[in-house]
KOLRODO-834358 format. One line per field, with one value per atom (N, C-alpha, C): atom name; residue in three letters; residue number from 1; x, y, z. Coordinates in Angstrom, 3 decimals. Atoms other than C-alpha are relative to their C-alpha. Example, Ala and Ser with C-alpha at 12.3 -4.5 7.8 and 13.67 -1.06 7.14 Angstrom:
site: (N|CA|C|N|CA|C) .
code: (ala|ala|ala|ser|ser|ser) .
pos: (1|1|1|2|2|2) .
east: (0.890|12.300|0.900|-0.820|13.670|-0.770) .
north: (-1.190|-4.500|1.200|-1.190|-1.060|1.090) .
up: (0.000|7.800|0.000|-0.060|7.140|0.730) .
! end
This chain:
site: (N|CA|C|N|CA|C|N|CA|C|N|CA|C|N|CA|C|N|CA|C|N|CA|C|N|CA|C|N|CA|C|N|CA|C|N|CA|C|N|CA|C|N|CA|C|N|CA|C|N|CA|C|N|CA|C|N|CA|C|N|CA|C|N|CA|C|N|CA|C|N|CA|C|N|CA|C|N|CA|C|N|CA|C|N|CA|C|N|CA|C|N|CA|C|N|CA|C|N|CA|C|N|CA|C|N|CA|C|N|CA|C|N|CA|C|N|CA|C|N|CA|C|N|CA|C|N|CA|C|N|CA|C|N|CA|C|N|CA|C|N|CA|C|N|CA|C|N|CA|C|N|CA|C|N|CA|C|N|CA|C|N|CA|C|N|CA|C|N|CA|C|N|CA|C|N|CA|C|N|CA|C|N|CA|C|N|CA|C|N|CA|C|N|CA|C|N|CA|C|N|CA|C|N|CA|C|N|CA|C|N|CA|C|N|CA|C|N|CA|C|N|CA|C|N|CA|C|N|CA|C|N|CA|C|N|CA|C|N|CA|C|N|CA|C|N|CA|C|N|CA|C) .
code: (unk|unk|unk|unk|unk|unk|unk|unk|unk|unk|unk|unk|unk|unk|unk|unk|unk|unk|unk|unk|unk|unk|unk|unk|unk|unk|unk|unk|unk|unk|unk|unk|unk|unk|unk|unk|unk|unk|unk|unk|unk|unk|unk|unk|unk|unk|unk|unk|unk|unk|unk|unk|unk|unk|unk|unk|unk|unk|unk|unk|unk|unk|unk|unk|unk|unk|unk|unk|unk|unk|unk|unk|unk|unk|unk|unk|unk|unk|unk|unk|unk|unk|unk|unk|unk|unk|unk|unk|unk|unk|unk|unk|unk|unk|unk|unk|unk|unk|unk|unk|unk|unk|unk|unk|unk|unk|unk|unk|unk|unk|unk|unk|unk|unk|unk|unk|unk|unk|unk|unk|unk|unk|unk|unk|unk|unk|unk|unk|unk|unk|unk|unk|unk|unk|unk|unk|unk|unk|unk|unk|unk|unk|unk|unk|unk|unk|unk|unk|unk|unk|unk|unk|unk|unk|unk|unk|unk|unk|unk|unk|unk|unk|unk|unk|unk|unk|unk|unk|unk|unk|unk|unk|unk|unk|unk|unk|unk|unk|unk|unk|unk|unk|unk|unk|unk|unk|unk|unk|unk|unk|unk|unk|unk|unk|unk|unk|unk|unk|unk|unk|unk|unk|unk|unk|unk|unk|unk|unk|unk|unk|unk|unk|unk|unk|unk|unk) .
pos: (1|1|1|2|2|2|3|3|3|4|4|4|5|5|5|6|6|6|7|7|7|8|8|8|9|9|9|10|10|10|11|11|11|12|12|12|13|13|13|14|14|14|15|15|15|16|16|16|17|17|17|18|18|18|19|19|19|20|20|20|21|21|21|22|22|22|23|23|23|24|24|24|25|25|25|26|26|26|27|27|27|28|28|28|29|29|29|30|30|30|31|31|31|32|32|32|33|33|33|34|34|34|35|35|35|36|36|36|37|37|37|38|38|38|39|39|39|40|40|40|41|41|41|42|42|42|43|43|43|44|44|44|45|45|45|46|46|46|47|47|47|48|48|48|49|49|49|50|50|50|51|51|51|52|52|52|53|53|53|54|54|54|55|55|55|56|56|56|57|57|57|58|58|58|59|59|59|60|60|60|61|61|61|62|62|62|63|63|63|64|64|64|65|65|65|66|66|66|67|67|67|68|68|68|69|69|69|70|70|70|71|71|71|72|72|72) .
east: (-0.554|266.090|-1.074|1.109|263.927|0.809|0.103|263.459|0.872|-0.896|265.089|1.164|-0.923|268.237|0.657|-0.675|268.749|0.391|-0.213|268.729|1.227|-1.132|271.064|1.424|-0.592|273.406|0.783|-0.058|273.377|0.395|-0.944|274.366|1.658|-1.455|277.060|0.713|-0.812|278.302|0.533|-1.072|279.313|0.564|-0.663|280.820|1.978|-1.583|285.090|0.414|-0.042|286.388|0.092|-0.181|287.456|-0.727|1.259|284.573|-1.056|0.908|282.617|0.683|-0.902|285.239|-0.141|0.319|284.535|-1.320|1.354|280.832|-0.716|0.487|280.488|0.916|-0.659|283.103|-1.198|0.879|280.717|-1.402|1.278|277.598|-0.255|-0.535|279.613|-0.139|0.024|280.149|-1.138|1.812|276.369|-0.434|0.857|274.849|1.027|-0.526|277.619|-0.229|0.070|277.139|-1.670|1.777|273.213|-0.571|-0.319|273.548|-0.249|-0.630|275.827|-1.234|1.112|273.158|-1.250|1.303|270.020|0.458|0.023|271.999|0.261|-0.037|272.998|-1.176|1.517|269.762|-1.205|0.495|267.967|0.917|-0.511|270.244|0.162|0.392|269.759|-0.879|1.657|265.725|0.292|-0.038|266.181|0.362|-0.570|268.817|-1.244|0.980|266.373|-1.495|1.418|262.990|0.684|-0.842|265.326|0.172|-0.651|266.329|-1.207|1.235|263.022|-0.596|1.334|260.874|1.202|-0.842|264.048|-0.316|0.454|263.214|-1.498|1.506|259.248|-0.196|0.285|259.657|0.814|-0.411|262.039|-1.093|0.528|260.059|-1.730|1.068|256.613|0.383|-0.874|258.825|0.434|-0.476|258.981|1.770|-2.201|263.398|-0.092|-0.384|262.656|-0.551|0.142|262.730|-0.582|0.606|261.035|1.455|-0.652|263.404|0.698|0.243|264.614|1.255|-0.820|266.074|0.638|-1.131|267.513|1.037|-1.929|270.549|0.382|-0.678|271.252|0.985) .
north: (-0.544|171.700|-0.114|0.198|172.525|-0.871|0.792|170.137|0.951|-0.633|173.059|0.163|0.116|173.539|-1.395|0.784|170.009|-0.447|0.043|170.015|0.758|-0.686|172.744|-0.472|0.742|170.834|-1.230|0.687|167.970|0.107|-0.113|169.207|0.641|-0.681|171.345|-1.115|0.976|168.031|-0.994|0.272|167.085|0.498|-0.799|169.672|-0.419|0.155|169.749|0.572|-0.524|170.166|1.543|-1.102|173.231|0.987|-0.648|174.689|0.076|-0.137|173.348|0.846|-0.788|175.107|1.898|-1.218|178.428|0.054|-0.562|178.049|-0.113|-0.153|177.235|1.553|-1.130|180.055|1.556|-0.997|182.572|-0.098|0.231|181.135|0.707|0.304|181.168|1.774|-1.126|184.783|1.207|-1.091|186.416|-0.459|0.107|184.515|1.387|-1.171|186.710|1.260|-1.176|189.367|0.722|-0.070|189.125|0.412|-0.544|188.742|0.965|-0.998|191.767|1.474|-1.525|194.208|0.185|0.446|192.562|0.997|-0.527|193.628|1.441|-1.324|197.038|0.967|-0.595|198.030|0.438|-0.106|196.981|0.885|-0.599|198.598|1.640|-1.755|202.359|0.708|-0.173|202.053|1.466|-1.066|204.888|1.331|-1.448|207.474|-0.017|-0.386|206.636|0.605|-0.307|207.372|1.575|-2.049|210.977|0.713|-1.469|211.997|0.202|-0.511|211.211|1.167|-1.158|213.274|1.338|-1.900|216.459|-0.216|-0.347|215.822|0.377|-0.834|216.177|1.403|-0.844|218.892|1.149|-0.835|220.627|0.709|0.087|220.068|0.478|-1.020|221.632|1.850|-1.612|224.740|0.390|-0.611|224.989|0.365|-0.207|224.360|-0.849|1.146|221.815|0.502|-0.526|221.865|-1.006|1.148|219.456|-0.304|0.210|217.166|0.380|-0.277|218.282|-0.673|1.368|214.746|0.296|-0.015|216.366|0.655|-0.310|217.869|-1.209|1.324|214.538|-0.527) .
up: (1.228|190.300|-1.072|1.265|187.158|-0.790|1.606|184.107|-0.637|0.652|182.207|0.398|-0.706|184.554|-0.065|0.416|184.292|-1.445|1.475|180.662|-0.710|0.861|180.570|0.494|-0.937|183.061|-0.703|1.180|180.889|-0.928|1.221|177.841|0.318|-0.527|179.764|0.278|-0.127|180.835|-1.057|1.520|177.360|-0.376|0.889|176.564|0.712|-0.195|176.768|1.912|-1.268|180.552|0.311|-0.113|179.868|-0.701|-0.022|178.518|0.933|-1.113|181.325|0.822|-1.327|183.608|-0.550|0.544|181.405|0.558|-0.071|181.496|1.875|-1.405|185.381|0.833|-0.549|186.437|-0.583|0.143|184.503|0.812|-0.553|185.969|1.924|-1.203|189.124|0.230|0.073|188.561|-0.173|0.125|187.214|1.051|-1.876|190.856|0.214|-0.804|192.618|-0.143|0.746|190.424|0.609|-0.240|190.926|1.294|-1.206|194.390|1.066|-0.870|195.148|-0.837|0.543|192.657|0.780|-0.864|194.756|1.542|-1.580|197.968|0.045|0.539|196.513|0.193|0.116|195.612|1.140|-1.138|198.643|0.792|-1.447|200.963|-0.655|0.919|198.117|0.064|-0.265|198.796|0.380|-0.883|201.567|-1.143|0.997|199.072|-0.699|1.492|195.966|0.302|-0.451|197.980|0.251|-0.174|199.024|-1.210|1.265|195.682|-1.043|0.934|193.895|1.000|-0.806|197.069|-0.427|0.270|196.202|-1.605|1.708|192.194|-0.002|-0.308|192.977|0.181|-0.873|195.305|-1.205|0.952|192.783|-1.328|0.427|190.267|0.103|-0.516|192.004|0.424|-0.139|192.668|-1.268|0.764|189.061|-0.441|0.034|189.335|-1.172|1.296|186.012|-1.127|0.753|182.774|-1.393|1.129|179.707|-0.405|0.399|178.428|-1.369|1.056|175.442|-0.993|0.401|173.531|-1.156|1.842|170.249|0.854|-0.264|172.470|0.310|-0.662|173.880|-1.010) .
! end
């Protein structure tokens, strides 16, 4: 465990039970959270390498167009 981790550990353990029980259920929750986006992502590689090579390929065929950020 880092020096900082235990520091933050520490003060969390002063705090009221039920704040610690707030602040570990969230903690508990961004890992899972973190996780399930890590395993997401990795397992998208394949689509996202497909839809950039069809935006290229579009895009050399002249099918695109400059962004143009004042309609947005």
């Amino acid at each position: 465990m880092t020096k900082l981790l235990e520091e933050a550990f520490k003060k969390a353990s002063e705090l009221p039970e039920t704040d610690q029980d707030t602040l570990a259920k969230w903690l508990l929750e961004e890992l899972r959270s973190e996780r399930q986006w890590e395993s997401m992502f990795a397992e998208s590689q394949d689509v996202l390498d497909r839809l950039a090579d069809q935006a290229l390929d579009a895009h050399k065929r002249g099918k695109t167009k400059p962004m143009d950020f004042e309609r947005l």
